[in-house]
N, C-alpha and C positions, 0 to 999 in steps of 0.2 A: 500740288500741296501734299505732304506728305502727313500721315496720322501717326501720332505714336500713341500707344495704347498704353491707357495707367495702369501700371501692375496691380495684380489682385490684393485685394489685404488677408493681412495672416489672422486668422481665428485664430485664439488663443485663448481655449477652456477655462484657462487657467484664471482669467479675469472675470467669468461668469461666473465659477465658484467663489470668487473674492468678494463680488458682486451681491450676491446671496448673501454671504454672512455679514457681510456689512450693514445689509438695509435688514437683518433677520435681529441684530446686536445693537446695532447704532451704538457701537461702540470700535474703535479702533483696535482697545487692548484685547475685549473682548472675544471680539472677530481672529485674533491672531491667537487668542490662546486656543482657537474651535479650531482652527487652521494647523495647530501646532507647528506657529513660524512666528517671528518676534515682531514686536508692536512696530520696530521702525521699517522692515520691509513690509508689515501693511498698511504703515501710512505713506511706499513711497508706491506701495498697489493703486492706496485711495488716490493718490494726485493724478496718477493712468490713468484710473477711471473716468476720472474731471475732464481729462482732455481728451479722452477718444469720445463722452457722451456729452461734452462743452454743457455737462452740470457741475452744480459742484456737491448733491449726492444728498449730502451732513453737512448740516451746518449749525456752530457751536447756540447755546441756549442757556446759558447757564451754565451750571455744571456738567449738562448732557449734550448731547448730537440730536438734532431731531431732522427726519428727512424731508428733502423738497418735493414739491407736489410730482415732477417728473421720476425722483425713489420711489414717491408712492406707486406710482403705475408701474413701475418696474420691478417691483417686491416680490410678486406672485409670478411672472415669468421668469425672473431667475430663478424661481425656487424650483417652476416647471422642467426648465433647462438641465437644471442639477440633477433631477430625479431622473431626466432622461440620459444623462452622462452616465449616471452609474448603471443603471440598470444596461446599458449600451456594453459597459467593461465591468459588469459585475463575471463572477465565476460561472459559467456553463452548465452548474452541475444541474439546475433544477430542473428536475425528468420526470414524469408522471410512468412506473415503472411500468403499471397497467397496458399503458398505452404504446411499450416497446413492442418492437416488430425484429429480432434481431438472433444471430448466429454469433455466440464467440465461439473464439477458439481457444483454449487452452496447452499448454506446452506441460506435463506434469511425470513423473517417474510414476507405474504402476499402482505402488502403497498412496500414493498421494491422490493420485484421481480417484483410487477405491474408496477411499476417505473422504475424497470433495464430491464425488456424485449423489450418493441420495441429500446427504444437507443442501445440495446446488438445487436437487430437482425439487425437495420441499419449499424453497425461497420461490422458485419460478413459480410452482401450484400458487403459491400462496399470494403473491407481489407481481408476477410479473408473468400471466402465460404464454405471453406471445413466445417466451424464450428460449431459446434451444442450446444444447453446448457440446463441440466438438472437441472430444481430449484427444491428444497428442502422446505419442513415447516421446521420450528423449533423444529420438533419432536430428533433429534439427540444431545448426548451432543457434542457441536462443539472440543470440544478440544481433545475429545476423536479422535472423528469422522477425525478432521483431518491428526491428527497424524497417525491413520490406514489406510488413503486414501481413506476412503469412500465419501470424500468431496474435492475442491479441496480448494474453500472458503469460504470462510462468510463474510455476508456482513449483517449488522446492525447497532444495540445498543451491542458492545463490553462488554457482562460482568463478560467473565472469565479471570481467570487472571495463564493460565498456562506460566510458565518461558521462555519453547521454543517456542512461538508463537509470529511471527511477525505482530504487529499492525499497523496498518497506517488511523489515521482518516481523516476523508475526508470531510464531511462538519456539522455544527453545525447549529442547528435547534431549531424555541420556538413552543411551545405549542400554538393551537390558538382554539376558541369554535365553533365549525360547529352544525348549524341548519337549517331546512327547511326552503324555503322564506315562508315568511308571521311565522314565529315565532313569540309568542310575546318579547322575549328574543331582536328583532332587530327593537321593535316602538320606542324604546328610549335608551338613553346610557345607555351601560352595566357597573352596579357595582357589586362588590363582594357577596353583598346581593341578589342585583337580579339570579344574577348566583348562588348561593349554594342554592335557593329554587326552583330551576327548577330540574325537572327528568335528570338523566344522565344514560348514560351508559358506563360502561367502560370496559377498554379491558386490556386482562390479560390471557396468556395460562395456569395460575398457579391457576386461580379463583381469584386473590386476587379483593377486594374491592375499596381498597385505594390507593392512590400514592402521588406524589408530592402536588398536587393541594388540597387534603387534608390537609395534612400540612400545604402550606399557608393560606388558608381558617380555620383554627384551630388558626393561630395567629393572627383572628381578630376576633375572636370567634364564627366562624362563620361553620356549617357542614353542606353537601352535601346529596341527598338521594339516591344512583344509586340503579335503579331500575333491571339493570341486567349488567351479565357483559358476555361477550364474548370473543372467543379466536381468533378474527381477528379483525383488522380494517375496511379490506371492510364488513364486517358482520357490523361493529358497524354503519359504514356510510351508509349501508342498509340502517337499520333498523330509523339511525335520518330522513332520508330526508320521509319516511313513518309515522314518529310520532313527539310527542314534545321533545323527550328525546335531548339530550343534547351530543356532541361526541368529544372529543379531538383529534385535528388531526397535525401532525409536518407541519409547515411551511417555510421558507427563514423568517434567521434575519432581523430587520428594515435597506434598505441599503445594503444588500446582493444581489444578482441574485436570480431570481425565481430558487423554488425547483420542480424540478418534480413528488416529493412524493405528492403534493398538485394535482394535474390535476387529478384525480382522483374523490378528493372530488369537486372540482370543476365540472368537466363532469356527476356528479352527480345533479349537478345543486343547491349544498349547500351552504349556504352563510357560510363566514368563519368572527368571529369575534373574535376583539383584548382581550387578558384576563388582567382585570386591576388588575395583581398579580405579584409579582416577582415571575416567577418559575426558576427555573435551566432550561439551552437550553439540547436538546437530542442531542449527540454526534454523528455520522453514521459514523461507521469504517469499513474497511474491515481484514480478519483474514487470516492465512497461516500460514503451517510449514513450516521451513525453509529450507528444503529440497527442494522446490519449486523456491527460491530466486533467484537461477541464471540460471531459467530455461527459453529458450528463446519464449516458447508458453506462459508461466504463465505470464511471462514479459506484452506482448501483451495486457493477459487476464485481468491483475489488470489494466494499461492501458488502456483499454475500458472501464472499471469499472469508473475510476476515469471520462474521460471523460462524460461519461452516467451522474453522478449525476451531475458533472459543466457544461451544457450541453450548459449553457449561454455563456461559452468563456473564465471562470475560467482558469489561469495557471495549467498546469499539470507536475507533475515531474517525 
């Protein structure tokens, strides 16, 4: 004789939630408007129920539904059910930072780590000590690097543009001319002419020469002479506050909270002046794979991040 085996049945959550609001409502419309799906697909959920629990749930009373003794018993287990559905697919993020035990990594350009270390280490004292943080130069490709785990973030000027990468910009920045006190760049207001005949140097992990500031200075016909370029910013701010050269450094918009990317050149004891130029502001994002996203340590981590740059009191999300 042969056996055949009765196929498994399909659970389907989906009716344990119905379930719930049904006998929580005892009402049809009601239920559907908690559900936000419309009364006649949850009266065609209630007739399902009827027949996979051969009750019939509700039953009319008047004006209202009231439930059968077998809804009653089953009121408080669905309700148990549900609480255990969500919390089963609720978000990851809830982390007791205390109780991390953890190493990131960060991916960051010089100015930016210098800027994101002591706010990172005042969060860790504070929230979380188990935590340690390794910064990176920009020698890795970030999108690669993330995606293999060799990084956990990046935190910059955002300029790959792989599909799976979650971006999150954080704050927007202008350009502004850092030079030694007593430059002659700062005896009188600076114009465009006086600024493209001064030494510059500029910064570039690529070598390049040129950037924005060229371009606008080229639409008043006007060109620059860098005299070297460099693959750091504290290298370039070195080297201004020791010579005449000329250094562009990101600032806080006009109106904005101070940037901490600035305290740097300032502690250097450089003056920072206004560029009488339109340039495009520098974006500073941070980067992640998403594999990360509902992770309740990363949480934290982008978290301190965000707070670190708006360090003034900026909203955080």
């Amino acid at each position: 004789m042969m056996l055949v085996n009765s196929p498994e049945p399909v659970i389907d959550a989906n009716l344990a939630i119905a379930l719930d609001a049904l006998l929580a409502e005892h009402s049809v419309t009601r239920a559907a408007a908690r559900l936000h799906t419309s009364p006649a697909a949850m009266s065609r959920t209630l007739a399902r129920l009827r027949r996979v629990l051969q009750d019939p749930l509700l039953v009319r009373a008047g004006q209202t539904m009231v439930p059968t003794p077998r809804a009653q018993t089953l009121r408080d287990e669905a309700a148990a059910v549900v609480r255990s559905l969500e919390a089963l697919l609720s978000p990851g993020t809830g982390v007791d930072p205390a109780g991390l035990r953890s190493t990131f990594t960060l991916q960051a350009a010089d100015l930016v780590g210098a800027a994101l270390a002591p706010g990172l280490l005042q969060l860790a004292q504070q929230e979380a000590p188990g935590v340690s943080f390794r910064l990176r130069g920009e020698e890795l490709e970030a999108g690669t690097a993330l995606r293999d785990g060799r990084i956990d973030l990046e935190v910059g000027s955002i300029d790959h543009v792989d599909p799976e990468t979650r971006i999150e910009e954080l704050v927007s920045l202008r350009m502004m001319a850092a030079v030694r006190p007593g430059h002659p760049l700062t005896e009188r207001p600076l114009t465009p002419a006086r600024l493209a005949a001064a030494q510059h140097v500029a910064v570039s992990r690529r070598g390049r020469f040129t950037g924005p500031l060229d371009t606008a200075l080229a639409e008043q016909n006007l060109h620059r002479r860098v005299s070297v370029v460099l693959p750091s910013h504290l290298a370039a701010m070195t080297l201004a506050i020791r010579s005449d050269v000329v250094c562009l450094v990101p600032a806080a918009l006009p109106g904005a909270a101070p940037s901490p990317l600035t305290d740097d050149a300032t502690a250097l004891g450089l003056r920072l002046l206004d560029i009488p130029l339109a340039l495009p502001p520098v974006t500073i994002g941070m980067a992640w794979h998403p594999r990360h996203t509902a992770d309740g340590a990363h949480h934290w981590l982008r978290n301190a991040i965000r707070r670190t740059l708006r360090a003034s009191g900026s909203p955080t999300t």
